[in-house]
C-alpha positions, -999 to +999 in steps of 0.1 A: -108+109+517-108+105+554-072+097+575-079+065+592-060+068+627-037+033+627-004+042+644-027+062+672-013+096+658-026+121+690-025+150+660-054+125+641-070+120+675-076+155+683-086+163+648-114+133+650-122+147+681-129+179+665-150+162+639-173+152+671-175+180+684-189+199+649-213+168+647-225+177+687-228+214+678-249+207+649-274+185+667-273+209+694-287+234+666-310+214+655-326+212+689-326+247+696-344+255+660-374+233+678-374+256+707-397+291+715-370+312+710-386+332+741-382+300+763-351+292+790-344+262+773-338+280+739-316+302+758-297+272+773-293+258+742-279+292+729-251+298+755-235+262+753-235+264+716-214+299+716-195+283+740-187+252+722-184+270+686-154+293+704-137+261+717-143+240+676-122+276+666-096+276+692-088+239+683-087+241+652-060+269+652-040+242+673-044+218+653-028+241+623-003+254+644+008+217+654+004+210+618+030+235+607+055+219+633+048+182+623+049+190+588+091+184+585+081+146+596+058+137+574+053+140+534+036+164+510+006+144+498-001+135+540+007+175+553-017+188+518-047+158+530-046+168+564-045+205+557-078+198+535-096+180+563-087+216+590-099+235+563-131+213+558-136+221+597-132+255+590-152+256+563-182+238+584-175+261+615-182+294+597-218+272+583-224+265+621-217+300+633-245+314+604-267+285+616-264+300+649-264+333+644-298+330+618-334+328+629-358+323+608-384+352+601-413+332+608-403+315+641-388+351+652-420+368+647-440+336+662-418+337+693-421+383+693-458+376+690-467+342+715-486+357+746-502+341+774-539+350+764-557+349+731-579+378+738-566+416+738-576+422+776-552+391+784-521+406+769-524+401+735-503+420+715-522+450+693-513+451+657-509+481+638-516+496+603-479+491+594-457+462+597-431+475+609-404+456+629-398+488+649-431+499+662-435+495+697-469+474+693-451+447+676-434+440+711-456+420+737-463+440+772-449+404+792-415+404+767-379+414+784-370+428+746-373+461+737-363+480+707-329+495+717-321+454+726-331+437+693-315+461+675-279+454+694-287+418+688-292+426+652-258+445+649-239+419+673-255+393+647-241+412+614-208+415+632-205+378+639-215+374+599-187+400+593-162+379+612-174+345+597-173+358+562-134+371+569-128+335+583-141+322+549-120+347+530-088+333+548-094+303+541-099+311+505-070+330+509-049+295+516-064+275+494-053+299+465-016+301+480-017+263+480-026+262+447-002+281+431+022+265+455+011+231+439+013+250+399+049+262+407+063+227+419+041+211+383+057+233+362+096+228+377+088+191+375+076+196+338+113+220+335+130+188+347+110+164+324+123+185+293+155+186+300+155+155+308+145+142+277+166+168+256+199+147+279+185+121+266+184+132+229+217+142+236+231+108+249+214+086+223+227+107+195+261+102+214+263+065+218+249+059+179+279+075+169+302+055+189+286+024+177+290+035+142+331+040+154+334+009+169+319-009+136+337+009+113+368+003+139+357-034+137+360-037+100+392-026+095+404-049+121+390-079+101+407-067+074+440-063+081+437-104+092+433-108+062+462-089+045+483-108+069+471-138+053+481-131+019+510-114+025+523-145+042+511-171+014+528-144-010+564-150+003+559-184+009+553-185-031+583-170-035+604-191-015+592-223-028+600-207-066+633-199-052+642-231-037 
């Protein structure tokens, strides 16, 4: 459920603004996927996205650090919603960063293979027997790659995966802590519930046996009026017998 930003809270401002931002960065992706991944404007596309990705991160980790420091102001249930929504950020951060850091086989080997010509005397690129992503012929003559650079792409790539997927475990991490966090305070509330009603046990079993006191109390009293009663019409018997 999303916080709706009525009192202009700055902390619920900067987090919409990081909301926007993810949605700008995904677009962005989107346009870049319809690029030749060979072309300037792919590349373009490429640097702003890194670019923008580290600044989503680095706000994020504000916006938890100003969380832990606001969280003495404001109650449980609103610190727990709000830490949902930064981990939902988080959670879509690490999808954008695998988004960017994925190409797809297909449009990698279209882009590896495009050349200027259609012919092999233009440029064309000379398959061989083996389809290997190695072999020098897969390579086109007018391409800046060679071998030695897609491979540190492809090791910069699993590293970024490596880092993402350690993100995601973090977050995991918390989400487990809360968890338990949230088990230990249900079963102290249930503690207090049972004792509760065991005081309560108590006290009704208490206040039954007064009553029971105070009737019994209230008995006797009646009785004794009317003793009183009788002994009184008793001597007044007597004096009238004696008289």
């Amino acid at each position: 459920m999303a916080l709706i930003n009525i009192d202009g809270d700055p902390w619920l401002t900067e987090l919409d603004a990081c909301e926007n931002l993810s949605n700008d960065i995904q677009s962005q992706l989107a346009a870049r996927n319809r690029e030749n991944q060979l072309s300037r404007q792919y590349s373009i596309i490429s640097g702003t996205v890194r670019v923008r990705l580290k600044q989503l991160g680095s706000e994020l980790d504000q916006l938890t650090r100003k969380l832990g420091l606001l969280s003495s102001t404001l109650t449980a249930g609103e610190t727990e919603r709000r830490q949902r929504r930064i981990e939902a950020l988080q959670s879509k951060l690490i999808q954008l960063q695998r988004q960017f850091q994925y190409v797809e086989p297909a449009a990698a080997r279209s882009a590896l293979f495009e050349t200027n010509g259609s012919g092999r005397g233009r440029g064309a690129v000379a398959f061989a027997d083996d389809d290997e992503d190695d072999d020098p012929a897969l390579i086109p003559t007018n391409s800046n790659y060679s071998v030695a650079d897609l491979r540190n792409q492809q090791t910069r790539i699993l590293e970024d995966q490596n880092e993402g997927l350690e993100a995601l475990s973090q977050v995991i991490a918390r989400q487990k802590e809360l968890a338990t966090r949230i088990g230990g305070e249900v079963d102290r509330h249930n503690d207090i519930l049972d004792d509760l009603a065991q005081t309560m046990e108590t006290t009704d079993g208490r206040i039954n046996r007064e009553t029971r006191q105070i009737g019994a109390i209230t008995t006797q009293d009646s009785t004794w009026g009317y003793w009183i009663v009788i002994g009184l019409l008793f001597v007044a018997i007597v004096l009238v017998g004696i008289f």
